[in-house]
N, C-alpha and C positions, 0 to 999 in steps of 0.2 A: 686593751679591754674594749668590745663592742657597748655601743649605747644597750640601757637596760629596754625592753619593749614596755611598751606602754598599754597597761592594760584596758585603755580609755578605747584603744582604738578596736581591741578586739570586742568590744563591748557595742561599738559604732557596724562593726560588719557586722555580728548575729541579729544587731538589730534589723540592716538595710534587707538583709538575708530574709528575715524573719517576717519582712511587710514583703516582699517582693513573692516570697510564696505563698500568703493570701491572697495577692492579689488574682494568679494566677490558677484556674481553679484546674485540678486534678485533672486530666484526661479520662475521659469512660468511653472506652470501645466496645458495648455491647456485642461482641462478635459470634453469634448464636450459628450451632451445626449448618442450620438452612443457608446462612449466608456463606458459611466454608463450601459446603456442596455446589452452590448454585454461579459461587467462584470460581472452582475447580471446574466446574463442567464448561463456564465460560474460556478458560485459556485450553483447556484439551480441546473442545469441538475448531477454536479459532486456529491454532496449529494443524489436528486434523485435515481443517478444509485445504489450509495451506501445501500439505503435504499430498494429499488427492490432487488438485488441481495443477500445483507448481513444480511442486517437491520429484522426488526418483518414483513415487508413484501416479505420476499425470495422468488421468483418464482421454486415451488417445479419441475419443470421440467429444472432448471437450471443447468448446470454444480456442479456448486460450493454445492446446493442441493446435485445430485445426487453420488458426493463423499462422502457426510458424511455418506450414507450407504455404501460405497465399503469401508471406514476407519474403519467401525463397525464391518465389515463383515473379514476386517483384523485383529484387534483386537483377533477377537475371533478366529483365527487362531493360532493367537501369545501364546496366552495363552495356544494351545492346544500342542506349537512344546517346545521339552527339549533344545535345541540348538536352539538360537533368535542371533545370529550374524549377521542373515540375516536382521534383523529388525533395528537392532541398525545402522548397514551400510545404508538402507535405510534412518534416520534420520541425520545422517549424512550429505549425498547429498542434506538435504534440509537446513543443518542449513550453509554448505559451499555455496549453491546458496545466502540466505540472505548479508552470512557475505560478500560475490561480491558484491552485489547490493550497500548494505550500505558503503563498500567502494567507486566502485563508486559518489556514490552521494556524497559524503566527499568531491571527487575531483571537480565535478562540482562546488560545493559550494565556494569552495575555486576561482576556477575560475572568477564565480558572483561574490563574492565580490572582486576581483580583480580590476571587470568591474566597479563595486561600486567607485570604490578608482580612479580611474582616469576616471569617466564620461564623462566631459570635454573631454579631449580626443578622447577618445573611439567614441564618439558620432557626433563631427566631422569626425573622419575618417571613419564612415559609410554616414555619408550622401556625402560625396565627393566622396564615393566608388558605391553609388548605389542611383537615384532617388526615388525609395519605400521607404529612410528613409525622405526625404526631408520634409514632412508636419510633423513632431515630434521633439517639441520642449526636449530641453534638460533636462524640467523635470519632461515631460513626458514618457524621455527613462530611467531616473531611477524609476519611479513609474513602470514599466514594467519590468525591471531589477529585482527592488523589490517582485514581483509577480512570479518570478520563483526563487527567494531565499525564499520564504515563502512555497512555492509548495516542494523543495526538504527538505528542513527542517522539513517538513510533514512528506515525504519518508522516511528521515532517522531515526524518532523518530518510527516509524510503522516496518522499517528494524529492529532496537534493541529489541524492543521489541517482535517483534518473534524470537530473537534469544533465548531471555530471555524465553521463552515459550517453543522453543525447548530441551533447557537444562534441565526445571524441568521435561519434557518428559522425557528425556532419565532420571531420577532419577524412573522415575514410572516405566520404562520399567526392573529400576535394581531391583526396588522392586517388583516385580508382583511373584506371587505366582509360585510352580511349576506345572508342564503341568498336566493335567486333561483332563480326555475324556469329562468332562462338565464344561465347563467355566462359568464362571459368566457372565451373559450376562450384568446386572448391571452393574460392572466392565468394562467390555470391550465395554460400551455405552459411559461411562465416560472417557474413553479412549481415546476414538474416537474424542468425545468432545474438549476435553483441545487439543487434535492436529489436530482437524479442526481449532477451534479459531487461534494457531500459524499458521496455515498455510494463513486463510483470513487476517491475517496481514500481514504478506507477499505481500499479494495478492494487500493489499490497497498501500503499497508504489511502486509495479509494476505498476498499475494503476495511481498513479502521476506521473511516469512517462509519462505515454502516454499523460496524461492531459496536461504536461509540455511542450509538442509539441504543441497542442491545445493555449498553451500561449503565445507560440513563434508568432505564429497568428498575437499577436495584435504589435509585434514590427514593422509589416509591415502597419496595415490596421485592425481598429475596424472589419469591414466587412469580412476579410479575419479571425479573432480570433473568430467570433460569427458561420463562417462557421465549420471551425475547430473542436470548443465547439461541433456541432452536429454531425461530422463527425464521432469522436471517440467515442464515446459511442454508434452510429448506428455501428461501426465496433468489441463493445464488445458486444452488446447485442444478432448480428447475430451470434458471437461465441458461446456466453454462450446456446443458444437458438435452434439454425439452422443452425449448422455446423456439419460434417460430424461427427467431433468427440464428437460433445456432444450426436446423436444419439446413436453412439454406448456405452459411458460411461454408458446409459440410462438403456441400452438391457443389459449391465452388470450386471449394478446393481439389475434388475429386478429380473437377472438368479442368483445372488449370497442370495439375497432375499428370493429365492422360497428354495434353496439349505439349508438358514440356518433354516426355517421352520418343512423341510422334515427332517434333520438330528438328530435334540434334539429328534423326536418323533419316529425316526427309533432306536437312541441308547435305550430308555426308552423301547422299545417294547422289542431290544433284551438284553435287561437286565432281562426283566421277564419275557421270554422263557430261560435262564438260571438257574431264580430262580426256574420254577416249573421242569425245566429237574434236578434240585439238590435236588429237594425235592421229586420228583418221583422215581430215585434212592436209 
């Protein structure tokens, strides 16, 4: 026969139960249409832009586009020079910008959830600090809160992973064959490749950053987050598109284009003005 239960103790749990859910008060997510809209437009437009610029629809007269010929066009330099110091130094500076960024974010992160861990707090002492937080209920400032720990969590995982990408780089750059007055252009397409990809990851977690502004938006005002949402993306697409600097990236790449055309077909010519000057001989 089991011991009888003791009815003391189930009287000891509803009790502990029973103080422990006043203490803790109710969750209120005031989650009003404007803030569903002004959300929604915020993840389509950030995909969107992703999909235009990165994605199978890349606008070929974009920035991000018109580097992956200037990376091509480096490549096959690369392959042509016996001394690449210069090359590996330049991967370098990009894989130390990453490994900033992703520390950064580290730090923020750690911040947010800071902000996480004492809400309460936190959340009174903005609204007593400033009327723009006064209509945001408390659990509506951590659903908000939450929205830029989700944003940089993004960033950081997109930072690693081009570091990661950088490094098998620089393993290709130890292995590449030696210089050659005709490089593989194959090779040095693929090249190109695998260090455009690291670098548009890169490029994606700089870009939550800027979004991350755009989020900040809505701790003040749905309307102030959904203006935002439009704001930054009208301010990367004028970059990528119609900025001074992506014309001339443009006129580079054109001229390095035309450069690597003329060049295969002038070595090939004067290779066989050699072969018949050696055989006229």
């Amino acid at each position: 026969m089991g011991a009888e239960p003791n009815i003391g103790d189930y009287d000891d749990w509803h009790h502990l139960s029973t103080t422990t859910s006043q203490r803790i008060p109710p969750m209120n997510i005031d989650f009003q249409p404007l803030d569903f809209a002004a959300l929604a437009a915020f993840v389509l437009v950030w995909i969107g832009y992703g999909i235009i610029f990165d994605g199978i629809c890349r606008r070929p007269t974009s920035i991000n586009a018109q580097m992956l010929v200037i990376r091509e066009a480096w490549m096959m330099r690369m392959l042509r020079r016996d001394v690449r110091i210069m090359d590996s130094t330049l991967i370098g500076h990009s894989i130390h910008s990453a490994t900033f960024f992703a520390s950064t974010t580290i730090i923020l992160l750690a911040a947010l959830v800071g902000v996480m861990g004492s809400a309460e707090r936190v959340h009174s002492t903005a609204v007593n600090l400033s009327i723009l937080f006064a209509g945001t209920s408390q659990g509506m400032f951590e659903m908000k809160v939450l929205l830029l720990i989700a944003i940089y969590v993004y960033a950081f995982f997109k930072f690693t992973w081009a570091i990661r990408q950088f490094n098998y780089f620089c393993a290709i750059i130890g292995a590449a064959p030696e210089a050659a007055s005709e490089p593989s252009r194959a090779m040095a397409k693929r090249m190109s490749v695998l260090l455009t990809h690291a670098i548009w990851q890169f490029n994606s977690g700089v870009r939550a950053h800027y979004f991350a502004i755009a989020a900040l938006g809505w701790l003040i005002h749905p309307l102030v987050f959904l203006g935002l949402t439009l704001l930054v993306p009208g301010l990367l697409v004028r970059r990528q598109l119609f900025s001074v600097t992506a014309q001339t990236i443009a006129d580079h790449a054109n001229d390095l284009s035309a450069i690597e055309i003329v060049a295969p077909a002038a070595t090939s010519a004067e290779r066989a003005r050699a072969g018949s000057d050696h055989s006229g001989s």
